[in-house]
C-alpha positions in Angstrom: -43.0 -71.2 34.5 -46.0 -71.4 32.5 -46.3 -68.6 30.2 -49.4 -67.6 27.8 -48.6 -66.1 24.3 -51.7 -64.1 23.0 -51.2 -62.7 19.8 -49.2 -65.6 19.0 -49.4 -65.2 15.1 -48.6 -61.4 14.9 -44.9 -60.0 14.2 -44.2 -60.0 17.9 -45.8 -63.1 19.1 -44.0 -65.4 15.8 -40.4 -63.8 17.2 -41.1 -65.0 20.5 -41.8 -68.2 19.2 -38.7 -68.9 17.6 -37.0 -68.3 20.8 -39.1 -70.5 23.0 -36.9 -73.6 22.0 -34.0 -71.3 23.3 -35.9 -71.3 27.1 -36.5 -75.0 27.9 -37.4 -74.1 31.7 -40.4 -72.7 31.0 -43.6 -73.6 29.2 -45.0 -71.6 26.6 -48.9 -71.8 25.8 -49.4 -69.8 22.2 -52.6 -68.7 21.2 -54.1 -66.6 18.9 -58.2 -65.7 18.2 -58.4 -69.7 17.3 -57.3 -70.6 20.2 -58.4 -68.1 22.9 -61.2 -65.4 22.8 -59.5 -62.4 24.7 -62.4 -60.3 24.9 -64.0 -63.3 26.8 -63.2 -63.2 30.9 -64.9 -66.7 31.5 -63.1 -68.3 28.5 -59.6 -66.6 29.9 -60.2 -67.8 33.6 -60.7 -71.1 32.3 -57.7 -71.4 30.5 -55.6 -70.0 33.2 -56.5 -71.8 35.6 -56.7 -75.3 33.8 -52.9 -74.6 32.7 -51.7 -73.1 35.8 -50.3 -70.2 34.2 -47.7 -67.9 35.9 -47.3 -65.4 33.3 -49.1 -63.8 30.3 -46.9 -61.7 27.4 -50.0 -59.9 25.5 -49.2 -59.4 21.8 -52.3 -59.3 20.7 -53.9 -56.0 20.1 -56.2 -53.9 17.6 -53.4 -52.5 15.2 -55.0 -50.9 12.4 -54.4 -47.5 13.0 -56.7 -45.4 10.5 -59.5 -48.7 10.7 -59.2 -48.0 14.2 -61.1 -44.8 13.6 -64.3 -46.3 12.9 -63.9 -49.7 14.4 -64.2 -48.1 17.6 -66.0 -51.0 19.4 -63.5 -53.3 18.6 -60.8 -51.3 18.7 -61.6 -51.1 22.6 -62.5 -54.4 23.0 -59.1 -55.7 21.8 -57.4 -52.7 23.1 -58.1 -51.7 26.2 -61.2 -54.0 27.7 -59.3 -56.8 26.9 -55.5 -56.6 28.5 -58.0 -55.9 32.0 -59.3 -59.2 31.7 -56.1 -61.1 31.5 -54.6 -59.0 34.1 -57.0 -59.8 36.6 -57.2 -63.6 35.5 -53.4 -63.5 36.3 -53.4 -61.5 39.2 -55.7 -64.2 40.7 -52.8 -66.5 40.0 -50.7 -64.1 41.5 -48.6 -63.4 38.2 -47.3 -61.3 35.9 -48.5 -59.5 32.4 -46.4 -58.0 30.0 -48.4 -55.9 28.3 -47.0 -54.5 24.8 -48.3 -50.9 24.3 -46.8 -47.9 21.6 -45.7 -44.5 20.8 -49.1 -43.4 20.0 -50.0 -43.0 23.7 -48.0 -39.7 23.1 -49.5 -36.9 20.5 -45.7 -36.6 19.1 -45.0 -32.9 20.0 -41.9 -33.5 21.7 -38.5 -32.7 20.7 -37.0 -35.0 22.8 -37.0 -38.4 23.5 -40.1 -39.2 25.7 -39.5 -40.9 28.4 -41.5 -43.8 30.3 -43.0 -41.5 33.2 -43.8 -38.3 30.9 -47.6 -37.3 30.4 -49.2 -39.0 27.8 -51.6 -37.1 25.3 -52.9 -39.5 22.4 -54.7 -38.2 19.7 -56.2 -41.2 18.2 -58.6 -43.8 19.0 -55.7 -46.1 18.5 -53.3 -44.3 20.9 -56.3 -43.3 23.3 -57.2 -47.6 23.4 -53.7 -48.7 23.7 -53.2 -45.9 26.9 -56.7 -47.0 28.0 -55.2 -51.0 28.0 -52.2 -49.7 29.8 -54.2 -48.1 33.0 -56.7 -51.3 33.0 -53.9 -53.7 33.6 -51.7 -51.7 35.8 -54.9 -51.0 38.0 -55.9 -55.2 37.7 -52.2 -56.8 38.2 -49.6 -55.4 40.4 -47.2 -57.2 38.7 -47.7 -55.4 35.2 -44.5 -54.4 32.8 -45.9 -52.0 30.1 -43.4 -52.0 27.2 -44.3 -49.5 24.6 -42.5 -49.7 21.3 -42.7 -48.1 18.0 -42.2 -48.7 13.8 -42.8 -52.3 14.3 -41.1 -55.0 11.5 -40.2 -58.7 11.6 -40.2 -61.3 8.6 -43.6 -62.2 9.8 -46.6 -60.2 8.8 -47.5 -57.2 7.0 -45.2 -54.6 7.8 -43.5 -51.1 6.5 -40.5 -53.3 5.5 -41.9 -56.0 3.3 -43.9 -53.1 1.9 -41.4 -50.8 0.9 -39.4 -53.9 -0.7 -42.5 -54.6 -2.8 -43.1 -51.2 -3.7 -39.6 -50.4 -4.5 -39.4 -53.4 -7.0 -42.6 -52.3 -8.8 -42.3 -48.7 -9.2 -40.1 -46.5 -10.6 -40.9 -43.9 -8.1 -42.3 -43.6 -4.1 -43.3 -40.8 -2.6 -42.7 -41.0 1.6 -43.4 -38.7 4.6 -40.0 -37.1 5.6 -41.5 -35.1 8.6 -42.6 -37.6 11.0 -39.8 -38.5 12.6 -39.2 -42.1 14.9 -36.9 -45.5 15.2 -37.6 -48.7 14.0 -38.1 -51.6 16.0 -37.2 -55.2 14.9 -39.7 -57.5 16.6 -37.0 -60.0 16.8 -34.7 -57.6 19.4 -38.4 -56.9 21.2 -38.7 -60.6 21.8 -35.6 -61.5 23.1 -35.8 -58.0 25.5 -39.2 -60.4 26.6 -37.3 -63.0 27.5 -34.4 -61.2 29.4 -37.2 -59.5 31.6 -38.8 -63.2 32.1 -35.5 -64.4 32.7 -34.2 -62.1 35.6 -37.9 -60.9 36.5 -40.5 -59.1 36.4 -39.6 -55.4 37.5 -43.5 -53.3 37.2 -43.7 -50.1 35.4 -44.1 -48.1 32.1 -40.9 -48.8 29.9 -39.8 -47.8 26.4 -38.2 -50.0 23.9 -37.5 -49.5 19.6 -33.8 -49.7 18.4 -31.2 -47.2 18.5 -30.8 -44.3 16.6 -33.2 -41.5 15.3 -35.0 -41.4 11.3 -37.8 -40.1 9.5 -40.0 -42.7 7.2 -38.5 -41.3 4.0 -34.7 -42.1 5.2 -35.9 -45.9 6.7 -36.8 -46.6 3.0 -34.3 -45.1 1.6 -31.9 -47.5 3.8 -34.4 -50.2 3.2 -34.0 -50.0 -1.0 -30.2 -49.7 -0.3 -30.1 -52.7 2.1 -32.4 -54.5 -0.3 -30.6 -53.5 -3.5 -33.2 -51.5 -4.7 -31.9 -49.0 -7.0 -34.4 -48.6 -9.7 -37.4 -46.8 -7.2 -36.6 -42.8 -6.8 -38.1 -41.9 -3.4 -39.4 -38.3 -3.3 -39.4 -36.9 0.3 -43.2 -35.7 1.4 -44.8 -33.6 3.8 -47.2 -35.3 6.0 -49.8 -33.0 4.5 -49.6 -34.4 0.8 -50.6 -38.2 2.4 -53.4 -37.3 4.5 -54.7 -40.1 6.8 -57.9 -40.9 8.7 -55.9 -40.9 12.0 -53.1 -38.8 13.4 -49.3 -39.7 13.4 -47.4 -38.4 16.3 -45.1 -36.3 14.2 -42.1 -37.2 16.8 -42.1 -40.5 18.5 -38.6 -41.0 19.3 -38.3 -43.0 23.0 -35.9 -43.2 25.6 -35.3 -46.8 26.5 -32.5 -45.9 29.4 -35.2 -47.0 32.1 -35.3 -50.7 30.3 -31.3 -51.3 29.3 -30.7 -50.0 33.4 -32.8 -52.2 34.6 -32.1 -55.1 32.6 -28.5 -54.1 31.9 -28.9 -54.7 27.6 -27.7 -52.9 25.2 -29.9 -52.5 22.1 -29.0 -52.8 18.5 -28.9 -49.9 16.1 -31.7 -49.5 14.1 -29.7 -50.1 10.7 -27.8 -53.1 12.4 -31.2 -55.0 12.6 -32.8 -53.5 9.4 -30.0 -55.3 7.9 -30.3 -58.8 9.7 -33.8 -58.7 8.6 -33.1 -58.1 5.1 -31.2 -60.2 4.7 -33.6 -63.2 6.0 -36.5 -62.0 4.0 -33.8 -62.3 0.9 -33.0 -65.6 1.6 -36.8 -66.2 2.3 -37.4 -65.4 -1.0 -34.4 -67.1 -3.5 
């Protein structure tokens, strides 16, 4: 197949490409805003058509959460004007789009795990554009796979990760929100979930995917000092009230991914498991 990579250059879209030379069969196009505008439908058409593309994996996306609050053009733009016009360009074609999608579509008031088909209720312009990009391509491809995903971190990018390593070498002491409670997801077990689903098929719906497990922010970092061999940072646990933020944080965004490991019959990494493998490449990274 002939797959299109937007996004190409985020956390997501860098994992993907380090597994492409894994999946000779098909052939991956990877683009970013260099390479392809995709808040432009001519530009997209165009580029679908002249590379006979069977399949799009949309990584791109307006992730900014508080700038989203006043970039609110762009945020919908990127967000939720823009995975319509590459589903439609692909359902031309008569193929797929994986759109990636997060926890925020949900305002976080649960107490259990939400599932794929429960109602969402975001309560940001983030969340409300990322839900908004959801409906757009569902209604424009039949052949759309929403997978929404939380806590993202890789070695690529800016991320929660690399900062907390940073921090936790230059301070003596880190104050973190203890009462917003979620998993981690390691873009690199995301990605190769991607390809599994492009490797037995494209099944449509709404699924859920993050690692195993269940933590607050204040417990990821103090795993991520510990797994870093940070032990010179004291972390002070604090309410979400003492760090107030432009936009709102769903205060419990654990998922349930047994929709996604039934169908594709995986079994998913837990959370500390992966924290670890990417420690320990941003470690060696760095020596």
């Amino acid at each position: 197949m002939n797959i299109l990579i937007t996004g190409c250059n985020g956390q997501l879209g860098s994992e993907l490409r380090l597994l492409e030379p894994g999946h000779p069969e098909h052939q991956f196009f990877n683009t970013d805003v260099a390479e392809l505008d995709i808040t432009d439908g001519e530009a997209i058409n165009r580029f679908v058509t002249d590379n006979e593309i069977d399949g799009i994996v949309n990584c791109a996306a307006f992730t900014a959460v508080d700038k989203a609050e006043e970039s609110v053009a762009l945020c919908e733009k990127l967000n939720a004007e823009a995975p319509e016009l590459l589903a439609k360009a692909i359902q031309s074609r008569g193929g797929w789009l994986i759109q990636i999608s997060t926890d925020y579509v949900f305002d976080g008031t649960n107490h259990t795990p939400y599932t794929p088909d429960e109602p969402t209720c975001p309560n940001s312009v983030y969340g409300r554009t990322k839900l908004e990009g959801e409906q757009r391509a569902t209604a424009s491809c039949q052949r759309t796979m929403i997978i929404r995903t939380a806590w993202l971190y890789s070695t690529f990018g800016n991320n929660f990760v690399k900062t907390m390593m940073r921090l936790g070498r230059e301070r003596s002491e880190l104050g973190v929100i203890f009462d917003q409670v979620g998993t981690p997801t390691y873009a690199h077990d995301l990605a190769q979930v991607i390809m599994t689903a492009i490797g037995q098929g494209i099944v449509p719906g709404a699924y859920h995917f993050s690692n195993e497990g269940v933590i607050s922010w204040y417990d990821f970092t103090k795993a991520i000092h510990r797994l870093a061999g940070i032990d010179g940072c004291h972390v002070r646990p604090l309410h979400t009230s003492e760090y107030p933020t432009p936009a709102a944080r769903p205060h419990y965004s654990v998922l349930d991914k047994t929709k996604i490991k039934q169908t594709y019959g995986i079994e998913i990494p837990y959370w500390e498991e992966s924290l670890r493998v990417c420690i320990e490449k941003l470690n060696s990274q760095a020596q």
